[in-house]
N, C-alpha and C positions, 0 to 999 in steps of 0.2 A: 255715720259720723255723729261722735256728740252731739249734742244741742248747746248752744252757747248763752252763757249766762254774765249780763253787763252789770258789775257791781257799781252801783250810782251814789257816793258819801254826799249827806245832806247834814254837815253840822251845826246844827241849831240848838240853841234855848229859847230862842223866844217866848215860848209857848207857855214853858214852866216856873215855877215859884224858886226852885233850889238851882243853883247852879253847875254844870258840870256835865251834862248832855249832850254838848255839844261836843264831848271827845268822846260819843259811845264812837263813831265809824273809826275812827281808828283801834280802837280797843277791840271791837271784831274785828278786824283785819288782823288785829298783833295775836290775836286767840288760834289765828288758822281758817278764816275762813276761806280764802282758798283752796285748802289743802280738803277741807269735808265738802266742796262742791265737786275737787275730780272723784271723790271714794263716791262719790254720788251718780256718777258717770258723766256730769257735766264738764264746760270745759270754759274757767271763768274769765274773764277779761276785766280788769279793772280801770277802769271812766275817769278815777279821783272823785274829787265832791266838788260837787257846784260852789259856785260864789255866793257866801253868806257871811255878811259882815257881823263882826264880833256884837255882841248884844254893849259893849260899853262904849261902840260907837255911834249907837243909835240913841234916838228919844224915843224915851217906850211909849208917852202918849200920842204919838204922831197916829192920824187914823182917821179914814174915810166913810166909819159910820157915827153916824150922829145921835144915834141912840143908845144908852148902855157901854159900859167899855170894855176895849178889844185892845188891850196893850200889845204894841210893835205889831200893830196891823199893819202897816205900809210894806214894813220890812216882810212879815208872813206873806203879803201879796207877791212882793217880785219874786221871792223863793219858791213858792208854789206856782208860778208862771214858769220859771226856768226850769223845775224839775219839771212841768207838766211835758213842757216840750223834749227835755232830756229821754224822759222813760219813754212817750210816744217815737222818737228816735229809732231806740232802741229797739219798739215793737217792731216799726220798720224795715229793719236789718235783720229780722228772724229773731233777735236774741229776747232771751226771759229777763227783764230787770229787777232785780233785788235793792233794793234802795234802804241804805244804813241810817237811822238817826241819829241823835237830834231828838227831840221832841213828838209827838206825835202828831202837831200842827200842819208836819210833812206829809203827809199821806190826804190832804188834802192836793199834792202835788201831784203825788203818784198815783191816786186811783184816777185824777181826774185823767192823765198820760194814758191810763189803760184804757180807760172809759172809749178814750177818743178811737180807739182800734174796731168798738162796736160793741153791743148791749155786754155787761158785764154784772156779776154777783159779786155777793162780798162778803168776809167771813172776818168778823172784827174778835178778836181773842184779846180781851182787855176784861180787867177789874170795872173798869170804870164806863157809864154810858157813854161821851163824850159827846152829847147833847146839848150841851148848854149852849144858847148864845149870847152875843156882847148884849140885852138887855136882862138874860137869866143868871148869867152869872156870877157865882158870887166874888169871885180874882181877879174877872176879867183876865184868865190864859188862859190862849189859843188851843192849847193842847186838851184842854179840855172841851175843844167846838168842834172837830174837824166831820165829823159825821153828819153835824148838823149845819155844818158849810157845803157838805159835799152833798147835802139833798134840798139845799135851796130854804132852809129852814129860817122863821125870823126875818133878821137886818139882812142875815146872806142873800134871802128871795132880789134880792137887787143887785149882786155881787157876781157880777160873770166870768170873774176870775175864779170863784169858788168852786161853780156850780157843776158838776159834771149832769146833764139832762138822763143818760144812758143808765147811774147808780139810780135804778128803782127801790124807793124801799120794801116792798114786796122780795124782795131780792137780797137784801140786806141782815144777815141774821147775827147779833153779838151772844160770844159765848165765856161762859162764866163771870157774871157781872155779880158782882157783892158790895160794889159801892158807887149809889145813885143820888144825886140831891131831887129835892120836891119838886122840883120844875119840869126836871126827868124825867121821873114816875107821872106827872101829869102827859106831857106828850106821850110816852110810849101806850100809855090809856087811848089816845087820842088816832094813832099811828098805827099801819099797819107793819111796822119792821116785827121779827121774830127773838126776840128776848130769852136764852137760857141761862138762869141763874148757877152758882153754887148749890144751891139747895137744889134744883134739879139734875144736876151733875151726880151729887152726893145719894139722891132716890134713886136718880134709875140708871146712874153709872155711863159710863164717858162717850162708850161706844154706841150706844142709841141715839145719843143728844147728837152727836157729830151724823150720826145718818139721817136726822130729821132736817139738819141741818145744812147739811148737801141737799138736801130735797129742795130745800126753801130755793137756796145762794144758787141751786141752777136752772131751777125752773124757767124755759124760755129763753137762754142763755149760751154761749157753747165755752166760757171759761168763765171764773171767779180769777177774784184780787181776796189772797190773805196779808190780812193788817196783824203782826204781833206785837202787842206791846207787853214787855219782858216782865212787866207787873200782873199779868193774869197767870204768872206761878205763885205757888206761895214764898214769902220772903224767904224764910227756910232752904228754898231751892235757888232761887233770884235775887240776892241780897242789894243788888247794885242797880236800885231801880227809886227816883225819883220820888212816887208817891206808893211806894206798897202799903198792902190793905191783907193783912194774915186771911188765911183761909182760902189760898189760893189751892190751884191742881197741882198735881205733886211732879216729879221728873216723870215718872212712867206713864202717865196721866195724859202729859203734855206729847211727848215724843206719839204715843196712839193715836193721839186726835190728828197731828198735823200727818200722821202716815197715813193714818183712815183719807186722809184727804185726798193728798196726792195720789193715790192708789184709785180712786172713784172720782175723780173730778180733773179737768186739765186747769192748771193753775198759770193763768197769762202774766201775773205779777205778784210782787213780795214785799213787804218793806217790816223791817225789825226795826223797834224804836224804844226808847224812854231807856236803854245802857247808859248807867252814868256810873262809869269808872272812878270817880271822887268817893264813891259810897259803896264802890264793891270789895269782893273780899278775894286777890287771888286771880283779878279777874275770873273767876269763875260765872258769873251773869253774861258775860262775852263769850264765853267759852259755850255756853250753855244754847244761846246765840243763833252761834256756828250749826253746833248741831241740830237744833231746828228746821235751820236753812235746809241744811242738806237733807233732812228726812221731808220737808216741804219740795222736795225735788225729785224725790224717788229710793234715796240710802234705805235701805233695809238690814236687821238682822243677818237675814240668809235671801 
């Protein structure tokens, strides 16, 4: 029998500066994602998206830490408490959860859902470290913390809604990062996560990083959580993404890495994030998406 896949819509901006994120889950969905999870051999079932109120119904400084700021922390909190339990659900019931953004705030949701199923890796495919906390930051968005929520990092070491215990950062590895602020680059000095830049991409080519890389994300583990956020392509391929940062991987780049993955590692969860159909071209960043999905699940060429 197939294996079933719970598509879980998380539409948020909280997290971000620009608006329009919060309709990336519908945008994958109008792209096909359904249709690349059966060529995939999956067989998907769609959840809808949790409850997340409109960001102009909240106050973005409402917030329970008292240090540095964490704009629409309350509202971040309950969304990442009701996905958390959504996606652990899900593990529940056999199925793989894919979880659509919104922002990448979300994936403090959804790893932490995986986490709960038992020791888990993590393979972050972001531009961006997403280290920062509500004292390092310079925006104060959330979508720029979730990593650093999800390892108990900062103000979050208090925050038990953040924390998933089980994400080690030993375990932890981001790939293609090309844009970090100073506070960043000071922890990751400090930290043992596993850091591959563009520039190491670009020397020693896609297919090594992603095998050092599975080394890392499974060591001690018997599944990874991939995070994509649609800006670790280049704009060129991704146009419809919130904060692009040129010098991303390119289409062929991308689709390798995430199949190198699936191919050598069992993948317990997914979530695709920062689709913001206000700024795409074609929906093609949606479209682009899909196909990720589905080659993070098993689609092959031949």
């Amino acid at each position: 029998m197939a294996r079933t896949v719970r598509i879980i819509g998380a539409p948020t901006d909280y997290g971000a500066n620009r608006r329009g994120v919060d309709m990336g889950p519908s945008a994958i969905r109008y792209a096909g994602l359904a249709d690349q999870l059966r060529a995939a051999g999956v067989e998907p079932v769609d959840a809808g998206d949790i409850h997340a109120p409109h960001a102009e119904e909240c106050n973005p400084n409402t917030r329970s830490i008292t240090t540095g700021t964490a704009q629409f922390f309350e509202e971040t909190k309950t969304v990442s408490t009701t996905l958390s339990d959504t996606v652990e659900s899900a593990l529940d019931a056999g199925e793989i959860p894919v979880v659509l953004g919104g922002d990448h705030s979300v994936a403090i949701g959804s790893v932490s859902g995986s986490a709960a199923a038992g020791p888990l890796g993590a393979i972050w495919f972001d531009a961006h470290g997403d280290l920062n906390t509500p004292g390092t930051s310079p925006s104060g968005n959330i979508h720029g913390m979730p990593l650093a929520a999800l390892l108990g990092i900062g103000e979050f070491a208090e925050q038990n809604w953040a924390t998933a215990p089980q994400l080690r950062e030993e375990n932890v590895v981001i790939v293609g990062l090309r844009s970090v602020d100073e506070s960043e680059k000071e922890l990751l000095d400090e930290r043992e996560l596993t850091v591959f830049t563009m520039s190491d991409i670009d020397r020693r080519g896609i297919a090594p990083i992603i095998d050092d890389a599975l080394r890392v994300a499974a060591t001690g583990v018997d599944s990874i959580h991939v995070s994509l956020d649609l800006d670790w392509l280049d704009p060129a391929e991704a146009p419809g993404v919130g904060t692009p940062v040129r010098g991303g991987v390119t289409y062929r780049e991308a689709h390798s890495a995430i199949e190198q993955v699936a191919s050598a590692a069992t993948v317990r969860s997914l979530d695709l994030v920062e689709v913001n159909p206000t700024l795409d071209q074609h929906n093609e960043t949606a479209e682009l998406a899909t196909e990720l999905a589905a080659s993070a699940l098993g689609k092959r060429i031949l």
